[in-house]
C-alpha positions, 0 to 999 in steps of 0.5 A: 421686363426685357422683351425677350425674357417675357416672349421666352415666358410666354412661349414656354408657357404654350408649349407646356401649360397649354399644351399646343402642338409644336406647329402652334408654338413655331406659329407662334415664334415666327410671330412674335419673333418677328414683331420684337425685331421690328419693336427692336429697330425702333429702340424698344426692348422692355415691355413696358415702353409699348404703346398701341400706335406701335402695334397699330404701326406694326400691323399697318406695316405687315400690309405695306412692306415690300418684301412678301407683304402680307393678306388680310387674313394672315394679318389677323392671324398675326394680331392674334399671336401679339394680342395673345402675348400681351393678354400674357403678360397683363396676366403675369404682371409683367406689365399693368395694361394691354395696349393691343385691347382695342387694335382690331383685325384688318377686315377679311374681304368677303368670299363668294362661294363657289358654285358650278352650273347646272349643266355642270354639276349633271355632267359631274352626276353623270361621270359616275354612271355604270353598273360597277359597285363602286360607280353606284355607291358614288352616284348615290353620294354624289346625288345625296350632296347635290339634293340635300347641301349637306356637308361631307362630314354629315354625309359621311357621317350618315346612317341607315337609320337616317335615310327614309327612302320612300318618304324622301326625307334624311335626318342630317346632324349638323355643327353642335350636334344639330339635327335637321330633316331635309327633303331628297328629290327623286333622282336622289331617291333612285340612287339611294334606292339602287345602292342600298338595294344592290351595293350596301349589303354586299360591302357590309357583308365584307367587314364588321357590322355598322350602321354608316349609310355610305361604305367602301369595298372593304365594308368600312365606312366612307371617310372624308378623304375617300368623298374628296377622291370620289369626287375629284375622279368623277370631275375627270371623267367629266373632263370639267377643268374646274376645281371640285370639292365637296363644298361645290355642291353645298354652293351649288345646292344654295345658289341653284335652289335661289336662283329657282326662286326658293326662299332665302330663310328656306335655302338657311334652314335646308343648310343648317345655318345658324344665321340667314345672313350667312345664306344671304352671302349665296344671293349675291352669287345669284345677283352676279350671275344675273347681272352678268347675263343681262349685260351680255344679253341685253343690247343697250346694257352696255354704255355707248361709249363700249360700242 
């Protein structure tokens, strides 16, 4: 079959029978499209004339073009549309085999997580001190987050019902709907403490009843998008010229809890994490930060040479 009957099957096919959202399906387009071109300039116009080193040629190319060559990840996200194309028309027996089967993805360069100092994260705390409603709840979240690494989502997605204050234990509700109680530290306590005593029933009293733990002014609950703001503000005030987000103080949890010595298996399940080698990326945060400490410190860390 031509080329471009089987990619206008396909896309039909994602856009009514899968029902993806018209973004996808331009994803899609874009992909694919520009893959028949590069199939075209190369003399193959029907489906059954591809081969694997095509598509490995292709996928080699995308890195080393000159014009906007692209990433590691925007490889694999453009694999993954041509493997899906393929996959189809194995299916529609357009043709009898998939020859992007054993192309793999290009490997995704490890991501350190992003961490703030200590010194840093209790100027961040302390950018929400004040007696103002809002600046308690904020000092409150902030705390929660910092003592606890949960995600803003299971944060904000907290009930009273979840926080045990005077035992200094909250139950957090983790991906798939895994539960896990982890310790609040003191500071965290007293935060909690002053806003479920002085703020929370102020704001419920201004909107419909509910259970979240954390509520805005208007007594509804606190979204992610509003946690975000919270937190962007509060790194103004503390003029920190860094980038925040809510995930700063999940690393920043993680990082500081190993470098105190904490157990790597017990950071993973403070964190909920499925698998400890997915907290083990955190003690390489750890390892480059000590690293960096002795060579800046240590007087013969450096070569002879360097002097």
């Amino acid at each position: 079959m031509n080329l471009q009957r089987a990619r206008d099957n396909y896309l039909r096919y994602v856009a009514i029978e899968r029902g993806l959202s018209q973004n996808t399906v331009a994803a899609y387009t874009r992909d694919i499209d520009a893959y028949l071109a590069w199939l075209g300039e190369r003399g193959t116009t029907e489906a059954e004339a591809i081969t694997l080193p095509d598509v490995s040629a292709y996928v080699q190319s995308l890195a080393t073009r000159t014009e906007s060559p692209l990433t590691s990840s925007s490889q694999s996200r453009t694999l993954s549309s041509i493997k899906g194309f393929h996959k189809f028309m194995v299916e529609e027996n357009i043709v009898e085999n998939n020859v992007t089967a054993d192309v793999n993805p290009p490997k995704l360069p490890k991501r350190l997580p992003k961490a703030i100092t200590v010194d840093q994260m209790s100027a961040l705390i302390a950018a929400t001190d004040g007696e103002e409603e809002v600046r308690v709840r904020d000092k409150a979240l902030l705390e929660l987050l910092y003592a606890t690494g949960a995600r803003i989502s299971e944060a904000v997605g907290l009930n009273v019902d979840d926080v045990t204050v005077s035992e200094g234990m909250i139950r957090l509700r983790g991906k798939g709907g895994k539960q896990r109680i982890v310790p609040v530290g003191s500071y965290a306590q007293v935060a909690l403490d002053a806003y479920l005593v002085r703020v929370r029933p102020v704001f419920s009293a201004r909107g419909k009843s509910t259970p979240a733990l954390f509520l805005g002014p208007r007594g509804a609950r606190v979204s992610r998008q509003m946690a975000w703001l919270i937190i962007r503000e509060a790194g103004e005030r503390a003029q920190l010229d860094i980038e925040l987000s809510p995930h700063t103080f999940r690393h920043s949890f993680a990082t500081h809890l190993l470098a105190g010595g904490a157990d790597v298996r017990v950071v993973q399940e403070l964190l909920g994490h499925a698998s400890v080698a997915t907290t083990q990326i955190y003690t390489l945060v750890t390892a480059d930060t000590l690293r960096e400490t002795y060579i800046t410190a240590h007087p013969r860390a450096q070569s002879a040479q360097a002097k």
